[in-house]
N, C-alpha and C positions, 0 to 999 in steps of 0.2 A: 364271651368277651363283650364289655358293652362296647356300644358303635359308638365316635365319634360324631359330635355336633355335623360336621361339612361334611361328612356322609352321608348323614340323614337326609340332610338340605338337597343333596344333590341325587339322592333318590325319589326324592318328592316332588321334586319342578315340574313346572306342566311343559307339557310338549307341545311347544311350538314347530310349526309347519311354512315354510314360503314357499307360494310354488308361484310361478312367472309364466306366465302363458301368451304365444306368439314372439313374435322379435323385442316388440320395446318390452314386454315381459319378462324375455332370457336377457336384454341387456341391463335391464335395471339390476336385475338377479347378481348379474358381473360386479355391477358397480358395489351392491351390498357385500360381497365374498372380499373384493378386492379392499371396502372399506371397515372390515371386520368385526362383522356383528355376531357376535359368541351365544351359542347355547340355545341356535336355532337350525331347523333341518332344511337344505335350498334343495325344492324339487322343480326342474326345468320340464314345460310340457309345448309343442310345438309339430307344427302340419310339414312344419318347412325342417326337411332333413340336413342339410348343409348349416343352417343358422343355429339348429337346435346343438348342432357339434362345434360350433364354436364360444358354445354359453360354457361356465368355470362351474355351475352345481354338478354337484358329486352323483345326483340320480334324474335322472332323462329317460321322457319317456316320448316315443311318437305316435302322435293323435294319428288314428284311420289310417294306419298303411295300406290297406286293401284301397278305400276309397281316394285318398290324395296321391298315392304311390311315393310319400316323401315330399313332394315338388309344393305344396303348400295351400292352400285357400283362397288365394286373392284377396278382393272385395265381397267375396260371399261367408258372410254369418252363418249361411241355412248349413252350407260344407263344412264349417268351421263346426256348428253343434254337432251335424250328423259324422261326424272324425270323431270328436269328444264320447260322442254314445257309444261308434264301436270299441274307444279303449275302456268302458267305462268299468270292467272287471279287473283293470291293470289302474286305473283311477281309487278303486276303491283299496285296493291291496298298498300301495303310495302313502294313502291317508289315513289307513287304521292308525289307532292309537292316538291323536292327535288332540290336544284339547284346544288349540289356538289353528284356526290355520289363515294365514293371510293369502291374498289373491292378489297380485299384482300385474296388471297389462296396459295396455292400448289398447282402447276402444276408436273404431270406424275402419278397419279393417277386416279381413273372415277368423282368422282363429282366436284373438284375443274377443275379439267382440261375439263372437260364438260359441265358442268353448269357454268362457270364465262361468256362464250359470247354470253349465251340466258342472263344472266343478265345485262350484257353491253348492247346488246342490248335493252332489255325494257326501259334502263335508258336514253339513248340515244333517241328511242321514244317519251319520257316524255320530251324530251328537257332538260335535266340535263347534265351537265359538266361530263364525265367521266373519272376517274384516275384510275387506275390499278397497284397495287404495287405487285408483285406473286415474290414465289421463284421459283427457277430452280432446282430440282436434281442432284447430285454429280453421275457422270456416272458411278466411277468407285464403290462408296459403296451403292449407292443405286440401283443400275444395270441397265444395257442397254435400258433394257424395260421401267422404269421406265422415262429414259434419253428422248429415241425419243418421246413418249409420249408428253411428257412436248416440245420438240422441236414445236411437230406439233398443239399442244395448245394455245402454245406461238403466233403459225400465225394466227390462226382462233381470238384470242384474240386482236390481232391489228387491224383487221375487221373493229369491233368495240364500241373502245376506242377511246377518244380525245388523251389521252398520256398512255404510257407503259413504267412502271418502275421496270424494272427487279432485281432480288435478287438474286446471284447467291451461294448455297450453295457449289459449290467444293473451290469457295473462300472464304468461311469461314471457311471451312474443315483445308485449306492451308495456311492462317492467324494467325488461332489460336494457343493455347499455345499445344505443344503435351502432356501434361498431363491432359487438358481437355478433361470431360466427354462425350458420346454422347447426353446426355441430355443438358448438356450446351451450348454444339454449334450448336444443335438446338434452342434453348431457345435465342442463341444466333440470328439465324433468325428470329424470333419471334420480338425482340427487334428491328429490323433494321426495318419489315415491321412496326411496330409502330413509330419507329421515319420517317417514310415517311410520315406517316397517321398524323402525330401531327405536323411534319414542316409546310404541308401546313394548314392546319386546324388553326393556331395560327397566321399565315400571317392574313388569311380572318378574322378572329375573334378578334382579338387582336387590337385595336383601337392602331394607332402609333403617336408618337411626328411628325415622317413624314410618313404619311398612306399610306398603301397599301390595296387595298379593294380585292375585288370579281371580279369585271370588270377586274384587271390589272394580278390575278392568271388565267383569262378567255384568258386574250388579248397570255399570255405566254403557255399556255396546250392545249387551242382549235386545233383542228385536228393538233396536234403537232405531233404525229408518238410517235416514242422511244424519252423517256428523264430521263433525270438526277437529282435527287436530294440528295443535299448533306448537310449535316450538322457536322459545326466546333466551337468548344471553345478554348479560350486562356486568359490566367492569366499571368501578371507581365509584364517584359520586350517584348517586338514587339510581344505584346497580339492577337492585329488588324492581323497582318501578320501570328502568330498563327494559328488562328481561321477561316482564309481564305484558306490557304494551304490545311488546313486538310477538309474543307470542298468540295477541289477539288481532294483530292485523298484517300478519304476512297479506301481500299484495297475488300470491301464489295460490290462496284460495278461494275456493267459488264464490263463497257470501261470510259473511262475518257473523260470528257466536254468539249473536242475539236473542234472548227470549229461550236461552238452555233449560231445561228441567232438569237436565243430568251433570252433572260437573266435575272432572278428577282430574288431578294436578300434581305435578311430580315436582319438587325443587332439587335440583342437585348442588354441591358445594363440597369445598375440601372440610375434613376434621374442623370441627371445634370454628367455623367461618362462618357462621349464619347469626342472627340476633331474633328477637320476638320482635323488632320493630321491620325487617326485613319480610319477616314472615307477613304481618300484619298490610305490609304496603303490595306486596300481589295479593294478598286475599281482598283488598278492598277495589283493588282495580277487577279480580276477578266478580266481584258482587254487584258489580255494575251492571254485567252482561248477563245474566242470569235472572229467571223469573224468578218471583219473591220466594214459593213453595220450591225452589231446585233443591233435592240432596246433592251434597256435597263432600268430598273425602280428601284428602293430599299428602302426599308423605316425603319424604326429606330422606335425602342417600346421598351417603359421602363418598369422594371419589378425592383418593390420594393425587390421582396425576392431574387435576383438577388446579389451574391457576388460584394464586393466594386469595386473590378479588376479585373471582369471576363467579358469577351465578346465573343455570340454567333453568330453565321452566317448562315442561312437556306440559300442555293442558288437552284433555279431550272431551267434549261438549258435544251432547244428545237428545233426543226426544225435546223437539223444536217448538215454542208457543207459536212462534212467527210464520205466519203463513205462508209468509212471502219465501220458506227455506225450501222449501219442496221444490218450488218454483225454481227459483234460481238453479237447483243442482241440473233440471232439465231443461236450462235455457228460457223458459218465461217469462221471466220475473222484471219489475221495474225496482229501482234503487229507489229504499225505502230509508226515512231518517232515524241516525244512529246517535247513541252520545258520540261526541266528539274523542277520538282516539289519534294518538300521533301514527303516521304510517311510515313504514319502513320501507328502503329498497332492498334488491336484492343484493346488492353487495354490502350491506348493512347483514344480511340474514348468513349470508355464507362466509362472511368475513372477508371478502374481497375489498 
C-alpha cells in the first residue's frame, strides 16, 4: 500500500535533542515543555539530585554520582566536567540518533559551566549539529566569581560547538522595567533561551509554503563560531518592517548582526497574508546587516492560528566579518558604529 504524504514527512524529520544542563538549564527546559515546543526530545542533565527532579523532561540523567553523590557542584567547573566524563557512556546512549542537538544552561556556576562542553562534545562525536544558547551572569549582581567563570566557560564552550548563542543577563538586568522582580527577570532569561530553542526548531519542522529544511539550518550554524538569533513580530501598518527591525535589535543580545556572511530567515503568517512588497521590506532591512558576499536563504510557513495581521521573523546570522563579534561574545569588545536601527524594549518583544 502506498504510504501517505504525512507519513513520509514524519519519518523523515530530523531529530532534534534539548538537553538543559545544571538548574537554569532544567529550568529553562520547564519553561519550553510547559510553553510547548512539539517535535522535539527534552533531555534533563544535572550534579544537583533534588533540582534535577523537579525539572518536567521526560529523560534525566545524573552527572557523577559516584563523585558529587547528588549534592551538586557548587562553583567548581573542574567537578562539573569531571561528573560529565563519568556519565559520559550514559551521555552518549541520551544522544545517539540525533541530528540537532541544542545545549542550554547557565554559565558561571560548576555543572552548567562544566559539563555543557563534555556534552558538545559527545554530540559533536555522534555527528549532530551543535547549537548552544547559555546565559552569561550580570557581574555586578551576581559577582565577579560568578562573572569570570562564565567568561572562561564560555571559550571552552566554542571548542566545541557548530554555533554559540549567547544570552546576556546584565542586559536584561538593564532592559528591563525597574519594578520588576528578580524572579522575573530571570524568568525572563528563561524565555529568551526558549525562544532560541523554538526559532530554530520550527524552521526545521515546520513544512513552509517556501521550505526551509535541516540542510539549509546546517548550511548557516555548521562551524559557524558565535551567532545570532533574533526573533520579531509586527501588526498593522509597515507590519513587514516591524517585525524585521525588531528581530535585529533585541536589546537581549550580546552584539548586533553586523558584517554576517551567513543569513536564514524564517517569515511566518496566516494562509494567503503575506504580499512580494512584504517580503521585499525585511529582505531590504535584512541586506543592510550583511556583508556584500553573505549567502542567503528564507522561507515563509503558514500558521492558521496565526492573527489576520501579524507577521513573525526568526533570523539567524553567522560567520562574522566584524571583528569586534568575537570580542563582544567574551566581554571585550568596545561599541563599534552601526547603521542606525530602531530598538526595542522588552515588553515590545514579549508583548507585554
Amino acid at each position: 500500500m502506498e504510504e501517505r504524504i504525512p507519513d513520509l514527512w514524519e519519518g523523515i524529520q530530523a531529530q532534534i535533542k534539548v538537553v538543559g544542563i545544571g538548574s537554569a538549564g532544567n529550568n529553562a527546559l520547564n519553561r519550553m515543555i510547559l510553553g510547548g515546543i512539539d517535535g522535539v526530545e527534552f533531555i534533563a542533565m544535572n550534579t544537583d539530585v533534588q533540582a534535577l527532579s523537579k525539572c518536567l523532561a521526560p529523560q534525566k540523567l545524573n552527572l557523577g554520582p559516584k563523585l558529587t553523590r547528588g549534592l551538586g557542584a557548587g562553583l567548581d567547573p573542574e567537578k562539573g566536567k569531571a561528573a560529565a566524563e563519568e556519565s559520559v557512556e550514559e551521555i552518549k546512549k541520551l544522544l545517539e540518533g540525533a541530528d540537532l542537538v541544542f545545549i542550554t544552561a547557565g554559565l558561571g556556576g560548576g555543572t552548567g559551566t562544566g559539563a555543557s562542553p563534555i556534552v558538545a562534545r559527545v554530540s559533536k562525536d555522534l555527528g549532530a549539529l551543535v547549537v548552544a544558547v547559555v546565559s552569561k551572569p550580570h557581574a555586578f549582581i551576581e559577582g565577579t566569581t560568578r562573572y569570570k567563570i562564565a567568561e572562561e566557560g564560555l571559550r571552552q564552550l566554542a571548542e566545541h560547538v557548530d554555533a554559540l548563542i549567547p544570552i546576556s543577563n546584565e542586559n536584561i538586568f538593564k532592559m528591563g522595567n525597574s519594578e520588576m522582580t528578580l524572579d522575573e527577570a530571570f524568568g525572563l532569561g528563561d524565555q529568551v533561551l526558549m525562544q532560541g530553542v523554538r526559532g530554530i526548531s520550527e524552521i526545521i519542522l515546520k513544512p513552509g509554503f517556501i521550505n526551509v529544511d535541516f540542510a539549509d539550518v546546517r548550511m548557516v550554524l555548521e562551524n559557524a563560531g558565535t551567532a545570532v538569533m533574533g526573533i520579531g513580530s509586527g501588526t498593522g501598518d509597515n507590519r513587514a518592517e516591524k517585525a524585521a527591525q525588531q528581530a535585529i535589535s533585541s536589546p537581549l543580545l550580546e552584539f548586533r548582526p553586523t558584517g554576517a556572511s551567513r543569513l536564514l530567515y524564517n517569515i511566518t503568517v496566516k494562509p494567503g497574508n503575506i504580499t512580494t512588497k512584504d517580503i521585499s521590506s525585511i529582505a531590504e532591512i535584512f541586506e543592510q546587516i550583511v556583508s556584500d558576499d553573505a549567502l542567503i536563504k528564507f522561507g515563509v510557513v503558514y500558521d492558521e492560528e496565526l492573527e489576520d495581521n501579524k507577521i513573525e521573523v526568526t533570523l539567524i546570522a553567522s560567520e562574522f566579518k566584524n571583528e569586534n563579534t568575537r570580542a563582544a561574545t567574551f566581554g571585550t569588545s568596545k561599541e563599534q558604529p552601526v547603521k542606525e536601527v530602531k530598538r526595542v524594549t522588552i515588553p515590545e518583544i514579549f508583548g507585554r
